[in-house]
N, C-alpha and C positions, 0 to 999 in steps of 0.2 A: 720515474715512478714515485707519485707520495706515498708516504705509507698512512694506509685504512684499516681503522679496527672493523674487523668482519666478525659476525656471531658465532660464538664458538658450536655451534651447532647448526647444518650438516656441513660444513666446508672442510673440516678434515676427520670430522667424529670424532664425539667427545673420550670414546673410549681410547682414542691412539693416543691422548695428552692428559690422560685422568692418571694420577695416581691412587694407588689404592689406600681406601678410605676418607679419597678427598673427592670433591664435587667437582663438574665440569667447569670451567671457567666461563664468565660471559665474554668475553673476548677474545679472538688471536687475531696476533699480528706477527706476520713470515715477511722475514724480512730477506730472506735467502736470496731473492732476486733482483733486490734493490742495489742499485748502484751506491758505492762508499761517497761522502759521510754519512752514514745510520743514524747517528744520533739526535739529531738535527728531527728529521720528520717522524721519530719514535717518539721524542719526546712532546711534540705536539700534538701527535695524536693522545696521549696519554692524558690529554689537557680534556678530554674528552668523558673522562671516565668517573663515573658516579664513587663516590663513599663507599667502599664496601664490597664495590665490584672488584672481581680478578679480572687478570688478562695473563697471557701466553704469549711470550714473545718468543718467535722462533729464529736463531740468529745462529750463521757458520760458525761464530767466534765469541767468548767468553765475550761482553761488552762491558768491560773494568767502567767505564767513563758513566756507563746508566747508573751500576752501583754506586757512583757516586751521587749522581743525583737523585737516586731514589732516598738513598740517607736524609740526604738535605731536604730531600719532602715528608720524611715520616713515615717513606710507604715499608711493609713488609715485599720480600721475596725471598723465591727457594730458586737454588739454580739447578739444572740437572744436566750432564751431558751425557747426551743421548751417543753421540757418535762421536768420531774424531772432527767432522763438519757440520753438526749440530747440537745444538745447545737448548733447553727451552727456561726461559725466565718466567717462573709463575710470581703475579706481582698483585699484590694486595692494597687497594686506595683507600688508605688511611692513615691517621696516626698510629705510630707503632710504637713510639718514644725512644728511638734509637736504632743502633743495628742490628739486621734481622737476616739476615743471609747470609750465603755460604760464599766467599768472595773467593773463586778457583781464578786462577792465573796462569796465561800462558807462562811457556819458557821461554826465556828471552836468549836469542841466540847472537853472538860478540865474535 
């Protein structure tokens, strides 16, 4: 399955990923069903995305490796987990001059 920026509006409604006081995103991308590596087809779809636009990524799992390259592109993001198997990355295309997000980290178990 590649991953496709789909219109944030009607495919899961914008009110289920709107937080309050913020605008609906023009993008999600649910990656929930996509086979592992993620990062890989997230990140080019991302290659996609105008200045300025959000997008909503919806992933099982904290994606430490996007935070990183989101840094290294300038973008903003907020992370929020929803659930113990969801996660949603609101992400911002632009410069942001540095980092802008909440970097939550699994536990790593030894």
């Amino acid at each position: 399955m590649n991953a496709e920026l789909d219109p944030a509006v009607p495919k899961r409604g914008a009110e289920d990923i709107e937080a309050p006081g913020e605008e609906a995103p023009d993008w999600l991308l649910d990656t929930q069903r996509m086979r592992q590596p993620r990062l890989g087809p997230v990140i080019d779809a991302l290659d996609d995305v105008d200045d300025g636009e959000t997008v909503v990524v919806i992933t099982p799992i904290s994606p430490v490796p996007l935070y990183d390259h989101l840094d290294d592109r300038g973008w903003g993001y907020e992370t929020e987990r929803i659930s113990p198997n969801e996660w949603h990355i609101r992400i911002t295309a632009a410069d942001c001059g540095g980092d802008s997000g909440e970097r939550l980290r699994r536990q790593r178990l030894r």
